[in-house]
N, C-alpha and C positions, 0 to 999 in steps of 0.2 A: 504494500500500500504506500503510496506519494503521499507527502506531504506537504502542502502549499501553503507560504506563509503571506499576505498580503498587505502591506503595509503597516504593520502591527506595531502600537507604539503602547506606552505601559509608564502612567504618569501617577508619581504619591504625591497627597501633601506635603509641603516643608517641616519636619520637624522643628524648623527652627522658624516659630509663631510669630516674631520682627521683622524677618524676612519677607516671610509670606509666601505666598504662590505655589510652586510645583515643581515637582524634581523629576525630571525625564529619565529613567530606567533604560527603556527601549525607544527608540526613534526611526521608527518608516522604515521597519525591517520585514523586506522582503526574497526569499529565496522558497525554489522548490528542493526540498526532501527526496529523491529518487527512492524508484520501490526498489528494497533489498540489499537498500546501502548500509554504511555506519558513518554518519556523519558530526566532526567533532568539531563544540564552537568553543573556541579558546579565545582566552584574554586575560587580562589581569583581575584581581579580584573588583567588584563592582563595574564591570564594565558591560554586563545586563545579561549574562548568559544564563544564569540559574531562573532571571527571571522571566525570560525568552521560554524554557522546558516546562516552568508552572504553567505560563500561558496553553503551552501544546496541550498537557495532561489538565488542565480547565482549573487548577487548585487557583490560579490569578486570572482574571477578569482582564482583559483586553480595555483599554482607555479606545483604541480607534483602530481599524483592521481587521481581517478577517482570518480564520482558520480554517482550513478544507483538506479533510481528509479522502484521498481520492476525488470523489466528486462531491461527497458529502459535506456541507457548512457543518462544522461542530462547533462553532465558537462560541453558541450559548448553551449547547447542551453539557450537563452536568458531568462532573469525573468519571462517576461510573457507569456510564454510558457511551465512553469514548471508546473502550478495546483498548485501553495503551496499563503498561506494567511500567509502574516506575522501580528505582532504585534509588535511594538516598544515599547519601554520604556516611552518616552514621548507624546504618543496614536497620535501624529501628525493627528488630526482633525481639518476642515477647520471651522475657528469663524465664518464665513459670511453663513454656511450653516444650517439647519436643521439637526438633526439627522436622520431624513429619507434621508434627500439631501445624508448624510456624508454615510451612511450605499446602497445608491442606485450607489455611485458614482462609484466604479471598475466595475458594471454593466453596464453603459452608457455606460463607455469606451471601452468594448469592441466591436468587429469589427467582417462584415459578417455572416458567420453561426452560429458563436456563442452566438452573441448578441441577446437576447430573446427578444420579445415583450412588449410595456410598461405595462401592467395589469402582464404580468409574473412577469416585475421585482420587480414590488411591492410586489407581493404575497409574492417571494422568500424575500424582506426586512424583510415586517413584519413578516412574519416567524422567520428571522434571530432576530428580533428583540423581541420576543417573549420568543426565545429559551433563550436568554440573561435576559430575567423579563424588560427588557425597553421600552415595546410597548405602555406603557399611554405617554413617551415622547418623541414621536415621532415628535412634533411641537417646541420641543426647539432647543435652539441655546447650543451648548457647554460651554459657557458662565455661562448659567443657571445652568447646571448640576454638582455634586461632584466629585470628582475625581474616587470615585468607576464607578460612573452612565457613566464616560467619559469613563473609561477604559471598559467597557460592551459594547459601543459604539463602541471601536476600534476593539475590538473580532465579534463582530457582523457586522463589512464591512470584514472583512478578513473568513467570514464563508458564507458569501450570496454567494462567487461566486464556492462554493461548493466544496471545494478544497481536494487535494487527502494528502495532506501534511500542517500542522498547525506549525507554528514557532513563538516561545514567547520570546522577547529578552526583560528580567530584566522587567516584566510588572506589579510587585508589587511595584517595588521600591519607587516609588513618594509616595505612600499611606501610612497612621497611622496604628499604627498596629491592632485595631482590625479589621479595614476596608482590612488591606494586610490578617487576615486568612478569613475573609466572603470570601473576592473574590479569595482568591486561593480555597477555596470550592468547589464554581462556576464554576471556570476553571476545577475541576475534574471530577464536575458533567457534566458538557457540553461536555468532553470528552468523557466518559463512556456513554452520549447518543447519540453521531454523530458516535462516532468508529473511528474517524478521527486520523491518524497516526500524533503524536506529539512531539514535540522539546519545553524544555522548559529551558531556561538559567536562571542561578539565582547563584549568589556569596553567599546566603542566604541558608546553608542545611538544615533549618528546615523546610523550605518551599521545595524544593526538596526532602526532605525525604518523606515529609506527602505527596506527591500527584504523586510521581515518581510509574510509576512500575519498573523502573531498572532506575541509577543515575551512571554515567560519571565523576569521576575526574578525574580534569584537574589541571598540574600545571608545569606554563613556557612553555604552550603549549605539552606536553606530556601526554598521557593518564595514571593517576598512576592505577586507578583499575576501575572497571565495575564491575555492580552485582547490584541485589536488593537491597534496602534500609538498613536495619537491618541488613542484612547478611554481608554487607561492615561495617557497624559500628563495631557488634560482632567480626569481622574477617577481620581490617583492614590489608593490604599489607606489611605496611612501618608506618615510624614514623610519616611523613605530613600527611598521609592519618587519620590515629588515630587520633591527635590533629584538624584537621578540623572540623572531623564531632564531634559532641557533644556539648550539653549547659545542664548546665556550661562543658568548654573541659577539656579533661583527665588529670589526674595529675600525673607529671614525677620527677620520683625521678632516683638519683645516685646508682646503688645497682650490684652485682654480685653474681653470681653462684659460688656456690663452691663445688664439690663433689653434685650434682643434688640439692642442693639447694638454693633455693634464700634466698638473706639477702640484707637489706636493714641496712644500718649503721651495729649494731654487731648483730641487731635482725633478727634471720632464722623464713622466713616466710610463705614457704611455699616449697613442694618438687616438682622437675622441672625436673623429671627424662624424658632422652634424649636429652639434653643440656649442653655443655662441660662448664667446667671453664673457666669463661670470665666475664669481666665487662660488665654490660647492661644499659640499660636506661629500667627503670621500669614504664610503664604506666598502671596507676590506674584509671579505671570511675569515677565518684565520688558517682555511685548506689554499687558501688562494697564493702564498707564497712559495718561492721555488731561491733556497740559497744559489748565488751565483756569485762566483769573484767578481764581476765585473756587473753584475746586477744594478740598474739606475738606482735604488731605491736601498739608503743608507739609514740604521739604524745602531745605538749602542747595546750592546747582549747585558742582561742583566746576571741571567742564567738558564738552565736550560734544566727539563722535567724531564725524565724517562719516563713513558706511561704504556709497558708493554710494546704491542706494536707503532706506538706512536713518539718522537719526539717534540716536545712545548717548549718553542723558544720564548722566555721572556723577555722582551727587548722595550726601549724608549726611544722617541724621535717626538723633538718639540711640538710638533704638529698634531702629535695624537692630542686627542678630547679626554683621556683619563691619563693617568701618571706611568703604566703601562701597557703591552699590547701583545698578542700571543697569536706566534704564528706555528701550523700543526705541521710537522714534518714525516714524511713516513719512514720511522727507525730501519737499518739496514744492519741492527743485530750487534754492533759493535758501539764502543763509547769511544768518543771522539773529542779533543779538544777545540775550542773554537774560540778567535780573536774577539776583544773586546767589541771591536766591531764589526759587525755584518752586511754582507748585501744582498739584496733580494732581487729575482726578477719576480713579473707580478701576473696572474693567467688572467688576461681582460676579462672572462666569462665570472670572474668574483670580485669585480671590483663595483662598485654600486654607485653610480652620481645621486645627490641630490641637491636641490636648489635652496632658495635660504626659507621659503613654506617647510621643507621639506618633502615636494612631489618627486618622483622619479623622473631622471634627464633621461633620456633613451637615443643612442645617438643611430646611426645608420652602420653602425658593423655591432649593433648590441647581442650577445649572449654569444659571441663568438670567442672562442678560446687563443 
């Protein structure tokens, strides 16, 4: 099932009573939901994502826009009458129940025709709970269980009652992190077997990049881009958008075009033909550097990180925006010494123009390596 969001906007009171007026949440947020995607809308905290998913699942009231599930308007009809299973953050399971009690109970509760028969709704549990790898504990109390096995637990009552619509609000957050990648795994794999059309929040882009098929930022409640994963990284919009995604994130230095090319302090780094003469902010990935003796691009070495297969140079150059700047080299197994100072060449395909708004320059050889 598609999900179609049509200009949806989502406005509180001011809590602050001198002020007055309204605090825009969500602003004229429109995109369609593909049927039998996982789609992840990231941003930072308060940037209207969680309150974007209440709208879907009806728990928040739309101020203006519409909701359409398939062809269906849902935007006034009530929660439970939507088909969608949420997940929350804090997997809000009842301590006094079982895991099959916790995983049977939106079943109970449902009413007349739709309410299945008790041997159904078991089937349909353990199934649910099977699909999740939690069927040996089905006799525990939550209590018993780790945060991962809890969180398998909340995904598995919000998938018994077979929902046409799956909504994950921040449901790694509580977890360590190798236990946050097992289970975002899990969550990709469990999507990719049910087909169930997906929403998936998370202030965290590594984890929406790895498991998104197309990822939503969001920031101050505005949509800044949409697009698959990589292809928004490669090819971000704007300047927020670039500095979000990435670990470690991009490195922004002071620099200007001049006659089509870039220069960073008095070193011309590269040619930027279709780009007028302007001062820019220059963002660099930190995959984007290549040591070269003879490399334009001069830096002092702070020092240098072995991180397995990779090496983190620490380096300074007056023009960076922070104190210093890290560029990722790929180790070739051996430790090496290296001069105080460095030089880089630089692969055009990661070097990032922006203007002084900060919109993206895009010149006429862009994305080319």
């Amino acid at each position: 099932m598609n999900v179609t969001l049509q200009n949806l906007t989502k406005k509180f009171p001011n809590r602050n009573k001198k002020a007055g007026g309204e605090v825009t949440a969500v602003n004229d947020f429109t995109f369609e939901v593909p049927d039998g995607q996982l789609i992840g809308l990231l941003g930072p905290s308060g940037c209207g994502k969680s309150t974007t998913l209440y709208m879907i699942c009806g728990l928040q009231a739309p101020t203006s826009g519409r909701i359409f599930f398939g062809d269906r308007d849902v935007t006034d009809l009530p929660t439970e009458n939507r088909g969608v299973g949420l997940v929350f953050q804090n997997y809000a399971l009842y301590p006094h129940m079982t895991v099959l009690q916790n995983i049977l109970f939106p079943l109970e509760n449902l009413k007349g025709k739709d309410r299945p028969g008790k041997e159904e709704m078991r089937r349909r549990a353990v199934e649910a709970a099977r699909l999740v790898q939690i069927d040996s504990l089905l006799d525990r109390k939550p209590s018993e269980l780790s945060g991962g096995q809890q969180q398998r637990v909340a995904i598995a009552r919000a998938l018994v009652k077979m929902p046409g619509v799956l909504l994950l609000d921040e449901p790694l957050s509580n977890l360590d992190a190798r236990l946050r990648l097992q289970t975002r795994e899990e969550i990709r794999r469990i999507q990719r077997q049910t087909g169930i059309t997906t929403v998936f929040v998370t202030h965290d882009q590594e984890e929406a990049m790895s498991i998104s098929d197309q990822i939503v930022v969001m920031k101050e409640g505005v949509v800044q881009q949409t697009g698959k994963p990589q292809e928004v990284y490669d090819n971000p919009c704007n300047l927020f958008v670039a500095t979000f995604l990435g670990t470690p994130p991009i490195n922004l230095f002071d620099g200007r075009v001049e006659k089509e090319t870039l220069y960073i302090g008095g070193e011309a780094l590269l040619p930027v033909p279709g780009i007028a003469d302007q001062a820019v902010t220059v963002g660099i990935r930190p995959e984007g550097f290549v040591p070269e003796e003879q490399g334009p691009f001069s830096c002092r070495l702070l020092r240098t990180e072995i991180m397995g297969r990779d090496v983190s140079f620490v380096c300074t150059n007056d023009a960076c925006r922070k104190e210093t700047f890290r560029a990722i080299i790929q180790s070739d197994g051996t430790e090496q010494s290296h001069p105080e100072t460095v030089r880089f060449r630089l692969k055009p395909g990661k070097v990032l123009l922006f203007d002084e708004n900060g919109s993206r320059l895009r010149g006429t050889n862009h994305g080319k390596e």
